[in-house]
C-alpha positions as a printed Julia matrix, in Angstrom:
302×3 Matrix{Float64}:
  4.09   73.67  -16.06
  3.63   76.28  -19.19
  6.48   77.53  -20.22
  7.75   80.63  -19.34
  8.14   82.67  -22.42
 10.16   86.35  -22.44
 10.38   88.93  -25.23
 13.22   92.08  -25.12
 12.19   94.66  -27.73
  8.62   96.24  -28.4
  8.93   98.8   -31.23
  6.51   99.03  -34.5
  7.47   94.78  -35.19
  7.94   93.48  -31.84
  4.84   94.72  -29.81
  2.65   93.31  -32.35
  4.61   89.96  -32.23
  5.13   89.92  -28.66
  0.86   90.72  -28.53
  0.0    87.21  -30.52
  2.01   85.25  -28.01
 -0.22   86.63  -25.63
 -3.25   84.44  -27.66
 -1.53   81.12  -26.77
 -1.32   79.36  -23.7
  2.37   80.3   -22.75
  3.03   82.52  -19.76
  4.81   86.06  -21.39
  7.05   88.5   -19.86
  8.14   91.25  -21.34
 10.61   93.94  -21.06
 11.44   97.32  -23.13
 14.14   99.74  -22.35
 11.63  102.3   -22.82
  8.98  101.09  -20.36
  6.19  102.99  -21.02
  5.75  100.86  -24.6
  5.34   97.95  -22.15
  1.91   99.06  -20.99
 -0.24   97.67  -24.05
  1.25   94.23  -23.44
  0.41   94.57  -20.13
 -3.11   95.59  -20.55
 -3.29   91.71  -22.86
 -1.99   89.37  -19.87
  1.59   89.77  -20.32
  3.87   90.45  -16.95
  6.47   93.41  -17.33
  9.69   92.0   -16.11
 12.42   94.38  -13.73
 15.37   94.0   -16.15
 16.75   92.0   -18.45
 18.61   89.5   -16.11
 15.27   88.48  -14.06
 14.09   88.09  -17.65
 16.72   85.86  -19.27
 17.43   83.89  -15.92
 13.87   82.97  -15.84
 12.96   82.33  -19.48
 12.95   78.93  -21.17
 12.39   80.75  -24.0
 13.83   84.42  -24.69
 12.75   86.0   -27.99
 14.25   89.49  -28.92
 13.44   91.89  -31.27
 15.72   94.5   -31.34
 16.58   97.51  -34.17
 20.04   96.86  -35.71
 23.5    95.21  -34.54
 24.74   97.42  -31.5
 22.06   96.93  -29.97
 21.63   93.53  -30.14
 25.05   93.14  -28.71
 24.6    95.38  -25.93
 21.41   93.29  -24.73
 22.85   89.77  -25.61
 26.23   90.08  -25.15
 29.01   90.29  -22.37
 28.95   89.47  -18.37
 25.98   91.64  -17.96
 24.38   90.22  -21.04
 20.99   88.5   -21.52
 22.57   85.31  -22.57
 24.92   85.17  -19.74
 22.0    84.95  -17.39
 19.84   82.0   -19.13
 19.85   78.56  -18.24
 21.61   75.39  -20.21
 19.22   74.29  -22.68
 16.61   77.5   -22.67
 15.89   78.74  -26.43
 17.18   82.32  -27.89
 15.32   83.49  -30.72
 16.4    86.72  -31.93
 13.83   88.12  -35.1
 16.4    91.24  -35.75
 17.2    91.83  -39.14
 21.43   92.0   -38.46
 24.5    91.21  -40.04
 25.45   87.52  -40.07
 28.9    88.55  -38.37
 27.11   89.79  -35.06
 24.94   86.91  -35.28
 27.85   84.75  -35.72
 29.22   86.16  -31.77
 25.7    85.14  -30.47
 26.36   81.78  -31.34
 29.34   81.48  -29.82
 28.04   83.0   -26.16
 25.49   80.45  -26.63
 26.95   77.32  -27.44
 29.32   78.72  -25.05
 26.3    78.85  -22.17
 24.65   75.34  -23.91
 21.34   77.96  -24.89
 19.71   76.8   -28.15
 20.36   79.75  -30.34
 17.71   80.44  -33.58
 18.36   82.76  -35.93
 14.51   84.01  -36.79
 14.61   87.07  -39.02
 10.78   87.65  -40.34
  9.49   89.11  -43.71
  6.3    91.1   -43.64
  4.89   94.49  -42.91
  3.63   96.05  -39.36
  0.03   95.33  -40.73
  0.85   91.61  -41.11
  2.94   91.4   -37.87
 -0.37   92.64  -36.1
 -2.43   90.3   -38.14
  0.24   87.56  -37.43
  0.37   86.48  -41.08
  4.12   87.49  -40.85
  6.6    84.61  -43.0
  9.65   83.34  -40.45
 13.38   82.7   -41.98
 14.84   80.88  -39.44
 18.23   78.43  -39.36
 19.64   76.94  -35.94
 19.23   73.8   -34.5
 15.95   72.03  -35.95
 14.92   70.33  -32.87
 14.66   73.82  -31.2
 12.44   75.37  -34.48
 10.05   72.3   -33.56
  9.82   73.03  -30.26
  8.89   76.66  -30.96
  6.74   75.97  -33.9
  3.84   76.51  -31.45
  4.86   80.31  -31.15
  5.9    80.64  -34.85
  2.74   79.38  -35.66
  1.11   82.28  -33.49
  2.94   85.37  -34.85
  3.12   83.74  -38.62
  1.41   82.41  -41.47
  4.44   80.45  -42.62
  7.64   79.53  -41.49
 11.02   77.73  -43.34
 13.86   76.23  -41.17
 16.56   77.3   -43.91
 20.12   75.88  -42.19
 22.04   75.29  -39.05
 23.8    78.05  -38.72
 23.85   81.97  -40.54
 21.66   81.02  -43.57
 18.44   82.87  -41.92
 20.4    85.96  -41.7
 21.85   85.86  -45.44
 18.3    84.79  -47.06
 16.71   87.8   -45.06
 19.24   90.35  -46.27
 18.97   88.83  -49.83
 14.63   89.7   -49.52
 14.86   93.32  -47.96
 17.8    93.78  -51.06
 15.02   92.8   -53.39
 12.34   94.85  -51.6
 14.43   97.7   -52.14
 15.3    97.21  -55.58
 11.31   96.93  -56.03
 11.2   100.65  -55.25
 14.25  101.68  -57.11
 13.02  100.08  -60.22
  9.09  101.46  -59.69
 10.76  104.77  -59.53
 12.52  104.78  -62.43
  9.7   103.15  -64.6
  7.57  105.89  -63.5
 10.0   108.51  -64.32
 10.53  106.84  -67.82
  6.09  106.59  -68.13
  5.33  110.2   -66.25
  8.47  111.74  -68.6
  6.83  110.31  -71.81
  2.9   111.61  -71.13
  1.39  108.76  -68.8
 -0.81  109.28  -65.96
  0.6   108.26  -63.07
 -2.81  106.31  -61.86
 -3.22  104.37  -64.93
  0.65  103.6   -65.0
 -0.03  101.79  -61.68
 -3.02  100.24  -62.18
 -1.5    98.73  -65.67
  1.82   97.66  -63.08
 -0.43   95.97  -60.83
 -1.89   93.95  -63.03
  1.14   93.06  -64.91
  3.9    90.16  -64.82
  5.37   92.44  -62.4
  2.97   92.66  -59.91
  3.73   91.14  -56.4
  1.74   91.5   -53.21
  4.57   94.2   -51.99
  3.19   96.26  -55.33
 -0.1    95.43  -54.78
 -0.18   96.59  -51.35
  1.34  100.33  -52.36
 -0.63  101.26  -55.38
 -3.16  103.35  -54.07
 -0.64  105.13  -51.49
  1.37  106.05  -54.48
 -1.67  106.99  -56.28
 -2.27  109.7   -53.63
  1.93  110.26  -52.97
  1.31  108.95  -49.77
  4.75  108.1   -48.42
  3.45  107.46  -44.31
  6.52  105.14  -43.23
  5.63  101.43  -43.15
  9.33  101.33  -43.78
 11.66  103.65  -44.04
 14.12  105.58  -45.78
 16.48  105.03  -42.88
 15.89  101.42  -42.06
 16.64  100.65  -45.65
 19.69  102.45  -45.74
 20.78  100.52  -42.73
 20.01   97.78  -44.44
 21.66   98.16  -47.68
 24.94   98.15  -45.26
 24.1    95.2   -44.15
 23.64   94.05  -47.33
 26.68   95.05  -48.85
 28.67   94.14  -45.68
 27.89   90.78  -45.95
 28.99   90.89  -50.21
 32.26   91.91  -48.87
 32.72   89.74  -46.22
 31.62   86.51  -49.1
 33.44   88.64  -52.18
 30.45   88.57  -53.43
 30.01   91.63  -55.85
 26.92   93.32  -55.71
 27.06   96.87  -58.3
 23.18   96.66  -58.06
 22.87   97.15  -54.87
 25.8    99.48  -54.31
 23.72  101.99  -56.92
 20.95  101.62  -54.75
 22.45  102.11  -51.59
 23.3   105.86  -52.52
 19.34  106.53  -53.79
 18.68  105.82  -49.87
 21.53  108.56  -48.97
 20.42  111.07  -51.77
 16.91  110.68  -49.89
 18.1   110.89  -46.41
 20.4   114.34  -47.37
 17.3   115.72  -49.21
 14.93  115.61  -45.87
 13.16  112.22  -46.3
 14.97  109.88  -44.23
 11.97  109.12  -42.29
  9.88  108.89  -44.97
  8.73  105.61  -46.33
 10.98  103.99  -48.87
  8.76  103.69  -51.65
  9.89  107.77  -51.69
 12.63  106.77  -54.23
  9.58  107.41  -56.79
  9.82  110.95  -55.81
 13.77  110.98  -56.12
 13.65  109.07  -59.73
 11.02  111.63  -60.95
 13.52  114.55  -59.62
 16.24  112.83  -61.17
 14.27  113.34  -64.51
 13.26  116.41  -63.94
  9.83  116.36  -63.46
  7.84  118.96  -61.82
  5.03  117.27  -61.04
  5.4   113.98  -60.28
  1.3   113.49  -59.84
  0.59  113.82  -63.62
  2.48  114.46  -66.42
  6.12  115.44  -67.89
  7.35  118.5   -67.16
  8.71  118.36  -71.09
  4.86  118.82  -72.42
């Protein structure tokens, strides 16, 4: 019998996800609180489930994908709660990015309910969750990552099993901090380069080919060429984030000044308008910040 597969959550990461499980032979039911984003999944083969308790009761394995931490432990959590309703020995994989300390209250509902639990956090863009060339972080019990390696394998182009226990959630925070610090320190090099005389295309062209170049730099360079900011990410997701983040350096007394600076970029964005922006926008705030007028060409000092 194929196993009956469920997925909670279809916004811009999960409906892509949730659409390559449709490619494999597992049976897929799916469930949004807004139902109308249920329809595309529909239209591939999957079945739209009534609620979440037909969902989770029925599932051998429940994936969610789900925006930040209160809503996570609204779906998951308490009598009413997903994993209340699933079976001893069915598999939660949750692909949120959330703090380790909610993640930490899953794991005791589920080892509470004897429900595999993997933490499965995913690094990647919409375009590569649709392309399923995604990379999954994942830590929980290892005999449960095999099991699923199938359905990693669908939505993924590679996957690491990182720990037992809160190490995917800490290793994913640690990447989006970097991310972020990618577009703090792009806008503040092309402050420094616009400020001085440089034109902003060659200044990126010369970045992306440089020891600095990544495939997150490569990816933007001809969006910021063109001050395109349309949100792959945004403002506001980073700034959630960045809490996150900096929650979790408190919580391990780990200091982390960096990131703290950084943080209040995101806010200085959000307050100016351009919370929904995408967050490569810090350009635009660094080239403010110097007091450049137009942040296409040249210095405003020339």
């Amino acid at each position: 019998m194929s196993r009956r597969i469920g997925w909670i959550g279809l916004g811009k990461m999960g409906a892509p996800m949730a659409r390559n499980i449709c490619g494999t032979q597992a049976a897929l039911t799916v469930f949004n609180r807004s139902a109308d984003k249920c329809k595309p999944l529909a239209d591939a083969g999957a079945e739209i489930a009534p609620n979440i308790s037909v969902l989770a009761a029925q599932s051998d394995v429940l994936f969610t994908m789900l925006s930040d931490d209160a809503a996570l432990a609204q779906i998951l959590l308490g009598e009413r709660g997903a994993v209340a309703q699933m079976r001893q020995g069915a598999i939660l994989i949750d692909m949120s990015t959330v703090s380790p300390a909610i993640s930490s209250e899953i794991a005791k509902a589920t080892d509470a309910k004897g429900v595999k639990y993997l933490r499965a956090p995913v690094s990647g863009s919409v375009a590569l969750a649709a392309a399923g060339t995604l990379t999954v972080i994942a830590s929980g019990p290892k005999d449960a990552f095999d099991e699923v390696s199938d359905l990693f394998d669908a939505m993924s182009a590679r996957q690491f099993h990182v720990g037992a226990q809160e190490e995917a959630r800490v290793l994913k925070l640690a990447v989006n901090m970097m991310v972020g610090f990618s577009a703090a320190m792009m806008g503040e090099a092309m402050a420094l380069g616009l400020k001085n005389g440089l034109d902003r295309s060659t200044m990126l062209d010369v970045i992306g080919a440089s020891a600095v170049a990544s495939p997150l730099i490569g990816y933007k360079v001809d969006a910021l060429k063109a001050r395109d900011y349309s949100p792959a990410f945004e403002v506001v997701q980073m700034a959630k984030d960045f809490n996150l983040i900096l929650e979790a350096g408190r919580n391990s007394a780990t200091p982390m000044p960096l990131a703290a600076m950084v943080r209040e970029g995101w806010s200085e964005l959000i307050a100016s308008g351009d919370g929904d922006a995408d967050f490569f926008k810090y350009i635009e705030l660094a080239t403010r910040r110097a007091g450049i007028s137009d942040a296409a060409g040249k210095g405003s000092g020339e």
